[in-house]
N, C-alpha and C positions, 0 to 999 in steps of 0.2 A: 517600351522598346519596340514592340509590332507598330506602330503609329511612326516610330520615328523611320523602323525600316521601311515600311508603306512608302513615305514623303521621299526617301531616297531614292526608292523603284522609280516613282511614279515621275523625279526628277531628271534622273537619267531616261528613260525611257520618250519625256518630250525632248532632251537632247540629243538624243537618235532621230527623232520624229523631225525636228528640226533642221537636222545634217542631211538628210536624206535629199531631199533636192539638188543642194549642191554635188553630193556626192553622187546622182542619176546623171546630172548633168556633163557630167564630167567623164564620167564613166560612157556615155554616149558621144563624148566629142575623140575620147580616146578610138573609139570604136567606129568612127565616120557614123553615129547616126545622126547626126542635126541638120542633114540635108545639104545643097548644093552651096550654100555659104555657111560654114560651121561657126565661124567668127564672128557674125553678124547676128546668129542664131542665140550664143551663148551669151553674148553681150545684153542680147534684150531679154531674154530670160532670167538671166541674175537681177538686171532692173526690176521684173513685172514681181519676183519672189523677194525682193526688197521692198514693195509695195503692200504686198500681201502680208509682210511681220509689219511694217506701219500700221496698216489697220488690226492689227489680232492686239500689238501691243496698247493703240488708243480703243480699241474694243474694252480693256480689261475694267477699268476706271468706272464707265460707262455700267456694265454688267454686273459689276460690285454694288454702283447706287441702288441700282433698279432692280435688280433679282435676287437682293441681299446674297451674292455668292462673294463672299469676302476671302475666301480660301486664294478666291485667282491671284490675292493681291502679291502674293509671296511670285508667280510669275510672271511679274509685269517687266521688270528689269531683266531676266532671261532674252523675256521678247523685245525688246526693247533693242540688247545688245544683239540679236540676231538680226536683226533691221540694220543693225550698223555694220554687222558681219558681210551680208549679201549687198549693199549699199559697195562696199570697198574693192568686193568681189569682182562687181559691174563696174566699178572706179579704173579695178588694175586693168580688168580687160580693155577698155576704152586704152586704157595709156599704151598697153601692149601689143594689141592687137589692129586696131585703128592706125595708132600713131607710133607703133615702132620703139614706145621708151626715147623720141627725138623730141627733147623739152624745147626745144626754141620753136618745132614745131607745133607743140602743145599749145605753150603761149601766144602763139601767133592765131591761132585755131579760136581761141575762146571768145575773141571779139566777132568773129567770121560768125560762128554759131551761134546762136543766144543760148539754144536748148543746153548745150554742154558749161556754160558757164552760168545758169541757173541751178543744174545739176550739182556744179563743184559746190555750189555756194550751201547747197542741202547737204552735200557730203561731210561738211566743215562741219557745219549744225550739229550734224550727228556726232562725228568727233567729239566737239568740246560735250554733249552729253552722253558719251561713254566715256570719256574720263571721269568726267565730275558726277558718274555712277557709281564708281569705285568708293567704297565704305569710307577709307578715311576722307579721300575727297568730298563725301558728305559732309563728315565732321564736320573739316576747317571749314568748310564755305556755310554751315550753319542752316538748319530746317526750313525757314522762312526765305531765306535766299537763294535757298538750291529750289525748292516750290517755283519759284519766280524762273529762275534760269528753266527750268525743264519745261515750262511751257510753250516755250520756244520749237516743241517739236509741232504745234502747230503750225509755226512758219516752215516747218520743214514737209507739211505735207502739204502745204499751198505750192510750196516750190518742185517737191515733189511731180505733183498734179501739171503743173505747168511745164516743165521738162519736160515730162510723157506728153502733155498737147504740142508742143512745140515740133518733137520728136516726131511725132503721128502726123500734122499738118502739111508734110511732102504729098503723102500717098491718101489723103482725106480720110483715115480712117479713126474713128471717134468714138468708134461706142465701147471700147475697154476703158477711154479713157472718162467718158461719163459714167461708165459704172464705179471706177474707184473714186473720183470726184464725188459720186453722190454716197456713196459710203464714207470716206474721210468727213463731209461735209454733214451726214447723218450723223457721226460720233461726238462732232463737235456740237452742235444742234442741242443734243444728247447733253453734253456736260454742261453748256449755256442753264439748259431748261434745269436741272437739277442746282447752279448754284443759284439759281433767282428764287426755287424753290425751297430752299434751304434759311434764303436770309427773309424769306416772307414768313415763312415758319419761325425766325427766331426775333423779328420785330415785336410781336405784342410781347412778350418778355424782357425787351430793352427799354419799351414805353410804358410798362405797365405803372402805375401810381405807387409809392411804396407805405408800408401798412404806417 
């Protein structure tokens, strides 16, 4: 019973820890502190904390191989839909804030911009894996096919990554964006080196001669 209350504390507790940004955020744009463009401020901020649960969420995989901390594994899908949360967040505001909720504007917008319609195309990504995070959507879609779909969030931090460079390339400024590039880029690095490690370790067992 203390174990189970512990896991529920300790559950809610990164779900405060989690809100917490958004809800600074906001609390600050209520209050004029985001500076002389508030809109421009909030917009990129939800983007850079929608990057930051990308990597905590592809952190977890990683840190389970290697540091046998297998406990994370139960918060990989928290993280995961928080990435999708703050993703939507920076979504509505672009829609709202930028473009007024005016969709023929939007649409007309997407070709103009690349960075914003590399971004929709990550936002989508995340979508279809927060639905098909939900339990039964696991079910039906089956163990080894939902594996296969959710790897897909790699495509979505290449696109990720590139949105922010594309973003960033008015004003040449580049080093946030090399730093989350070589972190995304380290975790995948990361899972690479551990599954080639894994099927080297289980070859002489497949080859081995039988008695």
């Amino acid at each position: 019973m203390k174990t189970s209350t512990g896991k529920k504390l300790l559950r809610l507790t990164l779900h405060v820890l989690c809100c917490l940004p958004a809800v600074w955020l906001f609390y600050l744009a209520a209050r004029d502190g985001l500076g002389a463009n508030p809109a421009e401020a909030l917009l990129r901020s939800l983007g850079e904390w929608a990057l930051r649960f990308l990597c905590l969420a592809l952190a977890v995989t990683p840190l389970r191989q290697w540091c046998h901390w297998q406990q994370l594994g139960a918060y990989r899908r928290m993280l995961g839909l928080y990435t999708f949360f703050y993703a939507s967040l920076h979504w509505l505001a672009y829609l709202v804030f930028d473009m007024g909720l005016d969709w023929g504007a939007i649409v007309a917008d997407l070709p103009k911009r690349p960075f914003i319609l590399v971004g929709s195309l990550a936002w989508l990504l995340l979508l279809v894996l927060a639905i098909t995070s939900i339990p039964a959507m696991l079910r039906r879609t089956g163990g080894k096919r939902w594996q296969q779909l959710h790897r897909s969030v790699y495509a979505v931090a290449a696109l990720a990554v590139l949105h922010f460079f594309w973003m960033r390339a008015g004003k040449q400024h580049f080093g946030e964006v090399w730093l989350y590039g070589g972190i995304l880029a380290a975790l995948l690095l990361a899972r690479v080196l551990w599954t080639l490690r894994r099927r080297r370790a289980a070859r002489p067992a497949q080859t081995a001669p039988r008695p």
